[in-house]
C-alpha positions, -999 to +999 in steps of 0.1 A: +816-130-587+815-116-550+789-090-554+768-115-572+774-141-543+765-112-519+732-102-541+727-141-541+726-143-503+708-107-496+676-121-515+678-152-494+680-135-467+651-111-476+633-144-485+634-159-451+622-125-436+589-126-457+588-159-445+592-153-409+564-123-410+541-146-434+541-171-405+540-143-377+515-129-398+492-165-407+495-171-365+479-136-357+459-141-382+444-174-371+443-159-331+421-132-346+401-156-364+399-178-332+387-146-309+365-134-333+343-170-336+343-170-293+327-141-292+290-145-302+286-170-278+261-156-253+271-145-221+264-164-184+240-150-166+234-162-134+198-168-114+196-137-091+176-161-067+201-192-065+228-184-086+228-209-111+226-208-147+200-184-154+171-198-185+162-162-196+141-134-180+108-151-159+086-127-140+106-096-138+141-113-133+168-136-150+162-168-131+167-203-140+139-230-148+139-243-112+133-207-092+109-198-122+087-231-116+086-226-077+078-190-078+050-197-104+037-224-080+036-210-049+019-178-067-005-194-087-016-218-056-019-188-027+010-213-011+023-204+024+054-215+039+072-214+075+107-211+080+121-235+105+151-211+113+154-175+120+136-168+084+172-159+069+183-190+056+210-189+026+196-196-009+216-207-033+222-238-059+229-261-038+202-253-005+173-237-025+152-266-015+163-267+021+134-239+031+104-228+009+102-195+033+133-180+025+135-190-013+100-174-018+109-143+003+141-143-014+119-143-052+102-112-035+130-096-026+150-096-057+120-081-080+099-111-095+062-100-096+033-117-086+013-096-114+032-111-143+018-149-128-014-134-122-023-119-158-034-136-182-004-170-174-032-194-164-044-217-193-078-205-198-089-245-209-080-258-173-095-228-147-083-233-114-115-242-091-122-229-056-151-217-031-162-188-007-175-200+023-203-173+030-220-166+059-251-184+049-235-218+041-237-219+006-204-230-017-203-202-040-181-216-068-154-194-086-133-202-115-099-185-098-067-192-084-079-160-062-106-177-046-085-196-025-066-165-012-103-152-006-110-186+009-083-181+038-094-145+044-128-158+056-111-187+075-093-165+094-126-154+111-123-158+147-160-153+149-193-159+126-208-124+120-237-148+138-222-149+172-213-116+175-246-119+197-288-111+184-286-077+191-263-072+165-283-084+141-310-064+148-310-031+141-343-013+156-334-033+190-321-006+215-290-022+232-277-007+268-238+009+275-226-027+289-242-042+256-226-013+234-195-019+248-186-055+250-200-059+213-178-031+206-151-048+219-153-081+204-154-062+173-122-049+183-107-081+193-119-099+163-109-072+138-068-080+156-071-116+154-082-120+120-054-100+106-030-124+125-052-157+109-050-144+074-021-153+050+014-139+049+006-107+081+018-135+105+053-132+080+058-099+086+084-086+108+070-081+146+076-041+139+058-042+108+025-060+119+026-031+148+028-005+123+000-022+104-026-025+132-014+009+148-026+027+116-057+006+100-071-010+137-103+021+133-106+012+100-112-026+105-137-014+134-157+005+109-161-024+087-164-049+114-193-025+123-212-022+096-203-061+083-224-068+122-251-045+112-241-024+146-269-004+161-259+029+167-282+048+188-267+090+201-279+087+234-261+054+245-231+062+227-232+097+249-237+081+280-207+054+271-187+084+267-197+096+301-205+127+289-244+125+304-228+124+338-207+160+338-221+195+322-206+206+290-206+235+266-228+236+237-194+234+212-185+205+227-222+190+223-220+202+187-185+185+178-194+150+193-229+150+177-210+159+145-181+127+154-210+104+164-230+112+127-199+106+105-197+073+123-229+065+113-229+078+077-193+052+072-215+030+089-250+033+068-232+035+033-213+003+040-249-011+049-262+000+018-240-012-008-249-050+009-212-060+013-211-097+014-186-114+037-158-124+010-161-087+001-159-073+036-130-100+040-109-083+009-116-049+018-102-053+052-071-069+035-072-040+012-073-015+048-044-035+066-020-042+038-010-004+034+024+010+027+008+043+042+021+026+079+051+041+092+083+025+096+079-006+070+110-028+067+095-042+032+073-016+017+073-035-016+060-064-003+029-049+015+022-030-015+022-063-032-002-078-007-026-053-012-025-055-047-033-094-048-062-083-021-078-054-048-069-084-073-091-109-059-112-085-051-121-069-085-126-112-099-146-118-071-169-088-080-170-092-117-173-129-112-208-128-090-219-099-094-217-093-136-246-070-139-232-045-115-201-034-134-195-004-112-198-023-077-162-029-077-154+007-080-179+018-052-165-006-031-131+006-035-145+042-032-158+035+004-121+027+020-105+065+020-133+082+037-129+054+064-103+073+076-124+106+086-133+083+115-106+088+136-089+067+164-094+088+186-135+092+184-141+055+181-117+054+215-139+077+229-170+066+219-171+032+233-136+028+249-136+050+275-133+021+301-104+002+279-085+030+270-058+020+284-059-011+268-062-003+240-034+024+243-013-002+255-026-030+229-019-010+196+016+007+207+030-023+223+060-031+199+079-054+223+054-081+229+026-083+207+007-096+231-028-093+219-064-094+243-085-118+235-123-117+242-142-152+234-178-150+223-204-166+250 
């Protein structure tokens, strides 16, 4: 009777053990079950402008629907903001309204491209609508949200290739060394102002609109020459130089001859190739916004600045000028041999009497203090 009593109670026993580990079991069980339904829901990913919830990938980057809309707007209008404060305002969730400058920098900064607005995002039912204002007065229409960025390049002008004075614009007309060199300098003068008119240089840091000019000022001179239709003539360029006045060796003869004729030749092909002003206006844009400058605090963004320029550039070409499907590419073609002008000839040939201005002009960092000529 006792070892069945014992038997008796050893299977009850065993029976509440399987019970215990059944329901240890069922509760790990249902824990696994629990973690294992969590888990396909997606992960949050956080806008890398504002930090809120991010809608998926826009324009390069996670960003959510509100950064995506007000990068795609101020891209696809040419918009340009100011910052109120010392252009480093915090952007997040709950201040990305406060300043346009800093959110839209901020877009930049963290990888968004302009190009994935640019191609191919604009409904081609409802074209955006725009004009060049050429020289000659007439509205030439264009179907492009480029043309307004084209539009503001010719704005900025500080002077109608018109007032640059009638000599200019004739090109048999002999002009003296006083005429040489004041057109030469409002050439100069124009060429600094216009890139501080045009859109986004004036956003730049101080040190990066230095390094800018420093590097591309010859090559804005060229174009502003040949845009003017300058007359270049050897023997008043000589005597600007003041070389008439002292002897000099037949090398040295040779080698400024040889400086003053690849002048020319920039200037002639530029001529030939009847550059119109919205085109002159790009290619400069082109020129200045170069990542070539020393020193850049935002590389990315200048190259992105020149790459809208050659953007609107290329639609402005194929859009008035659709039976020369090469122009675009001899246009672009022109800009590197720009630079076998140097600084230093262009200085010499009709700067001998501002060198120091200019000297001091283009390497002032501190104060950016440009000269300013105004046209009579």
């Amino acid at each position: 009777y006792s070892y069945a009593v014992r038997l008796w109670r050893g299977s009850v026993e065993r029976q509440r053990q399987n019970l215990r580990f059944s329901s240890r079991l069922y509760a790990g069980t249902s824990r696994v079950s629990q973690v294992s339904l969590k888990a396909p829901q997606p992960q949050h990913i956080e806008c890398v402008v504002c930090g809120d919830k991010s809608s998926g990938k826009h324009y390069g980057q996670f960003t959510c629907e509100g950064c995506k809309s007000f990068f795609k707007r101020s891209v696809r209008r040419n918009l340009t903001y100011t910052c109120r404060a010392n252009r480093n305002c915090p952007i997040d969730q709950h201040h990305r309204n406060q300043c346009q400058y800093c959110r839209f920098k901020k877009c930049l900064k963290v990888g968004m491209r302009r190009e994935a607005v640019q191609r191919g995002r604009m409904p081609p039912t409802q074209p955006h609508h725009g004009q060049f204002a050429l020289t000659n007065g007439d509205p030439l229409h264009c179907h492009s949200y480029l043309s307004g960025y084209i539009s503001l390049l010719l704005r900025a002008e500080p002077y109608p290739t018109s007032r640059y004075g009638s000599q200019c614009m004739q090109p048999n007309n002999i002009m003296g060394i006083e005429n040489i060199c004041e057109l030469a300098a409002r050439m100069l003068f124009s060429a600094v102002e216009w890139a501080r008119n045009i859109p986004f240089f004036p956003d730049l840091q101080i040190t990066d609109q230095v390094a800018l000019l420093r590097l591309t000022w010859s090559e804005l001179f060229v174009l502003n020459a040949a845009q003017c239709s300058m007359p270049l003539h050897v023997a008043p360029l000589l005597a600007a130089a003041g070389l008439h006045a002292s002897p000099m060796s037949a090398d040295r003869v040779v080698a400024f001859m040889d400086h003053i004729r690849i002048f020319q030749e920039q200037v002639e092909k530029l001529k030939a190739l009847h550059v119109d002003s919205a085109e002159y206006s790009c290619l400069k844009a082109i020129v200045l916004f170069t990542s070539d400058a020393c020193g850049l605090s935002d590389v990315a963004h200048v190259e992105s600045l020149q790459e809208k320029s050659q953007c609107a550039l290329e639609e402005y070409v194929r859009s008035q000028y659709p039976n020369q499907p090469t122009r675009f590419g001899k246009l672009l073609l022109r800009l590197p041999s720009l630079r076998t002008v140097s600084s230093s000839v262009i200085e010499q040939l009709f700067f001998v009497r501002l060198f120091a201005v200019v000297r001091d002009m283009l390497l002032s960092g501190s104060s950016f203090n440009w000269p300013y000529m105004s046209i009579q």
